[in-house]
C-alpha positions in Angstrom: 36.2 29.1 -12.0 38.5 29.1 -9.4 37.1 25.8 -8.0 37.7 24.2 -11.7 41.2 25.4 -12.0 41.9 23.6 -8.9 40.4 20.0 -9.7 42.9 17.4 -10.3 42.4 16.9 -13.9 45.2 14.4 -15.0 44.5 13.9 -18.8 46.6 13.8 -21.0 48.7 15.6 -23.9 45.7 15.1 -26.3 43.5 18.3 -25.9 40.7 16.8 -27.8 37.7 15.0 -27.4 36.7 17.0 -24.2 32.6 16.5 -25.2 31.0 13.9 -24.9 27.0 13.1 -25.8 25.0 10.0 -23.8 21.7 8.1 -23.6 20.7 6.1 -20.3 18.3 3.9 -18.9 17.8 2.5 -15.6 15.8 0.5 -13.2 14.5 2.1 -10.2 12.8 1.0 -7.3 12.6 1.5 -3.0 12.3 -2.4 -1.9 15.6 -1.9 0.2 14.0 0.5 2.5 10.6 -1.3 2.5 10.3 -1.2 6.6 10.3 2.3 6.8 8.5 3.5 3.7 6.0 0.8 5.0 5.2 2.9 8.4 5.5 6.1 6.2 3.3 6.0 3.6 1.5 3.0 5.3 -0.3 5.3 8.1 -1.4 7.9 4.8 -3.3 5.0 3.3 -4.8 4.1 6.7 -6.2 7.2 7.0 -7.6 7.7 3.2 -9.0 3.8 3.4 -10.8 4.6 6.5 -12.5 7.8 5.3 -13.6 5.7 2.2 -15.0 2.8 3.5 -17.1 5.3 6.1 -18.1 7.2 3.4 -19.3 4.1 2.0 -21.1 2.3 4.6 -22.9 5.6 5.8 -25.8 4.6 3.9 -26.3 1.7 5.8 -24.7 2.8 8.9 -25.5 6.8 9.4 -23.0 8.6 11.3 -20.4 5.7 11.9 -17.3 6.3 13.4 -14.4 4.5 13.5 -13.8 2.8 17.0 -10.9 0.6 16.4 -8.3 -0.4 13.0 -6.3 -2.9 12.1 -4.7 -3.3 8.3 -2.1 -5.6 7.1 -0.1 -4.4 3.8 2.5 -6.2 1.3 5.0 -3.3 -0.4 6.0 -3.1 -3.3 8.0 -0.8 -5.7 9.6 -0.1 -9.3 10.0 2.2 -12.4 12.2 3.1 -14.9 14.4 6.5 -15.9 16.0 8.0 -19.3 18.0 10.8 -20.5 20.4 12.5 -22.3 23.5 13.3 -20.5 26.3 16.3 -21.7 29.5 15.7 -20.2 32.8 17.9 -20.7 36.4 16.4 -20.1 38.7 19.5 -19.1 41.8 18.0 -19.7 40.9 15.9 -22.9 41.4 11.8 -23.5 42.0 9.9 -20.4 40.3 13.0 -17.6 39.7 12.0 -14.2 37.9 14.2 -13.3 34.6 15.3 -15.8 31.5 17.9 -15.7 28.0 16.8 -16.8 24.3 17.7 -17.0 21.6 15.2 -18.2 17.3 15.9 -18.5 15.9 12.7 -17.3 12.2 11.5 -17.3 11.6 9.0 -14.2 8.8 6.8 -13.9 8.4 6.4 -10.3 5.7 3.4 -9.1 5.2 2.7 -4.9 2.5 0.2 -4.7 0.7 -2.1 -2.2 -0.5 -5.2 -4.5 -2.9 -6.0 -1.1 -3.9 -4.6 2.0 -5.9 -6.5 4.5 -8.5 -4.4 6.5 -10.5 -4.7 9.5 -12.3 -2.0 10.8 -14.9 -2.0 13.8 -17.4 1.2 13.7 -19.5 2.9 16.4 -22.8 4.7 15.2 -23.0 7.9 17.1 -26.9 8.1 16.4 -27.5 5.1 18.5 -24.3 4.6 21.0 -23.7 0.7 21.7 -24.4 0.0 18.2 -21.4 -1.6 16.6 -20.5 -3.0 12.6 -17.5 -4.5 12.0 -16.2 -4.2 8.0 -13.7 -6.6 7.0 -12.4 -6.6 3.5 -9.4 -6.0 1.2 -7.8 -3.1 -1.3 -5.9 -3.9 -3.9 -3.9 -2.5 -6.4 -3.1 0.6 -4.2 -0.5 2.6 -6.6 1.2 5.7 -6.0 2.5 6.9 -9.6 5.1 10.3 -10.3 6.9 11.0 -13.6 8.6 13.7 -13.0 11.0 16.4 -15.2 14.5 16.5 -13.7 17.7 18.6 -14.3 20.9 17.7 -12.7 24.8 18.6 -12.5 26.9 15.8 -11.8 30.7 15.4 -11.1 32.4 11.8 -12.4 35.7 10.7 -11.0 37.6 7.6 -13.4 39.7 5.6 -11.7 42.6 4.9 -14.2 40.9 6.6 -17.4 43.9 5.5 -19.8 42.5 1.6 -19.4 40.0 0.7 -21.5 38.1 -0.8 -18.8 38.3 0.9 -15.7 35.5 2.1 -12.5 34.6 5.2 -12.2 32.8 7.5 -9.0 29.7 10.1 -10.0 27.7 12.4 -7.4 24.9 14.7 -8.7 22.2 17.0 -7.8 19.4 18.3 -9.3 15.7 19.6 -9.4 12.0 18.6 -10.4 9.1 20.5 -10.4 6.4 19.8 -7.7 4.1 20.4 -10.3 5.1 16.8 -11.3 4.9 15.6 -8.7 1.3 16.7 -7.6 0.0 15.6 -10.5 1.1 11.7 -10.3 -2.2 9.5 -9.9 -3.3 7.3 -6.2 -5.4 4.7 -7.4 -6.9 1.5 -5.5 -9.8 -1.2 -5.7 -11.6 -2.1 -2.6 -14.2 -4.6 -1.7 -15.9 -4.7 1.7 -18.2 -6.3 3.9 -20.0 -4.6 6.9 -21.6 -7.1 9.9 -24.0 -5.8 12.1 -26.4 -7.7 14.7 -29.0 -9.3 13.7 -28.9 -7.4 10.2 -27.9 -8.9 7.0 -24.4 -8.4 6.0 -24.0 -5.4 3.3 -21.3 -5.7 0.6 -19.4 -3.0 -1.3 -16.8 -2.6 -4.3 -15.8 0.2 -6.1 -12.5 1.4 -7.7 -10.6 5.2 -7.1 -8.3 7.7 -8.5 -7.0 11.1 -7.9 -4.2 12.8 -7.8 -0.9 12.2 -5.7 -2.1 16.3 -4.5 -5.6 15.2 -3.4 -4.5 12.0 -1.7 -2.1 13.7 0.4 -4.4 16.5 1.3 -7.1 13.8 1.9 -5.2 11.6 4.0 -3.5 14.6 6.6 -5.0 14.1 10.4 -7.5 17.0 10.0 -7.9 17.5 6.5 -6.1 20.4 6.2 -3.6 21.3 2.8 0.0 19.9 3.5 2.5 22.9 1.9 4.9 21.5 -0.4 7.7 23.4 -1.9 7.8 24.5 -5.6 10.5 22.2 -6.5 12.1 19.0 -4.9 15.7 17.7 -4.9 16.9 14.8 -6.3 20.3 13.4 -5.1 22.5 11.0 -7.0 25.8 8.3 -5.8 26.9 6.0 -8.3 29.8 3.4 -8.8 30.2 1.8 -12.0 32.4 0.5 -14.6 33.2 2.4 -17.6 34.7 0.3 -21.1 35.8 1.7 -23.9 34.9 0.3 -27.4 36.3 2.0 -29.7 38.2 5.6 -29.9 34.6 7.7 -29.5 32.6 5.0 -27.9 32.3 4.0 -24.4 29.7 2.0 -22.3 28.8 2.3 -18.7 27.2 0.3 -16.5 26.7 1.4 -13.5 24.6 1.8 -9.8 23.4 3.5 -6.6 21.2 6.0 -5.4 19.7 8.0 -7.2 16.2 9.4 -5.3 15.9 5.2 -4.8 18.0 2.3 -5.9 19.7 2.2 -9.1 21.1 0.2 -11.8 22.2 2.1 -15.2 23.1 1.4 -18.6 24.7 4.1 -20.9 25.9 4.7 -24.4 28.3 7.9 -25.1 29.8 9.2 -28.3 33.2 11.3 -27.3 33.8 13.8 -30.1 
């Protein structure tokens, strides 16, 4: 309470209309930081792509190992996120400074539309004996939808204009739960060359959960802990307009656990 009272509030003489409802959609995706998410998430998928295609081959190939890896990957990312958004107004019309909390449902997609693979394998039944598999994956996805709850703080740069910008920072929570349970899938097709031995071909498709990939794709196999919730952390700038006495749009973006750019209808009552 004592941190309210001492906001700058600068409304004005009209002590109503301090509540105000809103619906928002945005446009989400991680492009911006594809380098490092690249090297990230990229050296989990080498390691899940490698146990699969030796799982695969080890019919024709018993006890191969891998002796050597290359893989070549294009990134890609996207999705989509909604709510409703309560927002309070101390000081009435025309606040700088306002309160809010929203429930938002994110759609969160990290994908690699096509990785390139090479792959040279060692038997350890007959050492000297070598395959090499070449082939490609495709469709490698990465899906979450998670449940979040956040508190946000919104600065309006001169409020009493009916267009004017406006500054918002927020934090919040979603369960891991949703997390965990967001779906890896991928198509692969590969070909294995050994010596004098007919070239072998393979194809199949694969999906589990964002949980089991993770677990799958660790160094050696163990469960990675994860904590029961995760954060989400949120920096706007935006432009606010005002339509009519109780209706306002925004239009706005930033970060907001990726890159941003929001629409939103509010009704001030």
């Amino acid at each position: 309470m004592l941190l309210l009272a001492s906001l700058p509030i600068h409304g004005t003489d009209d002590p109503y209309h301090q509540s105000e409802f809103a619906i928002f959609y945005s446009s989400w995706g991680w492009n911006l930081l594809e380098k490092p998410l690249e090297k990230k998430i990229g050296g989990l998928l080498e390691n899940r792509i490698q146990d699969l295609l030796v799982d695969e081959i080890s019919g024709d190939f018993p006890q191969a190992v891998v002796h050597s890896y290359q893989q070549t990957i294009d990134f890609d990312s996207g999705g989509s996120n909604f709510g409703f958004e309560a927002r309070w107004y101390p000081g009435g019309r025309d606040t700088t400074i306002s309160l809010g909390f929203s429930v938002e449902r994110s759609s969160w997609r990290i994908a690699f539309p096509l990785v390139a693979v090479r792959m040279v394998v060692k038997s350890d039944l007959k050492p000297g004996d070598y395959g090499l598999v070449e082939g490609q994956v495709e469709n490698v996805q990465l899906r979450i939808e998670p449940l979040s709850f956040q508190f946000k703080i919104q600065w309006d740069w001169w409020p009493q204009w009916r267009v004017h910008p406006f500054f918002s920072f927020g934090a919040g929570l979603f369960s891991i739960r949703s997390f965990e349970e967001g779906r890896f899938t991928l198509k692969y097709t590969a070909d294995l060359g050994i010596p004098n031995v007919a070239n072998k071909h393979y194809e199949d498709s694969f999906d589990e959960s964002v949980r089991e990939f993770i677990d799958n794709s660790g160094d050696d196999g163990s469960e990675i802990k994860l904590p029961s919730v995760l954060p989400i952390v949120e920096l706007h700038l935006g432009v606010r307009a005002k339509l009519s006495k109780h209706i306002s749009i925004r239009v706005d973006g930033g970060f907001s656990n990726g890159f941003v750019i929001r629409g939103t209808v509010s009704y001030r009552i």
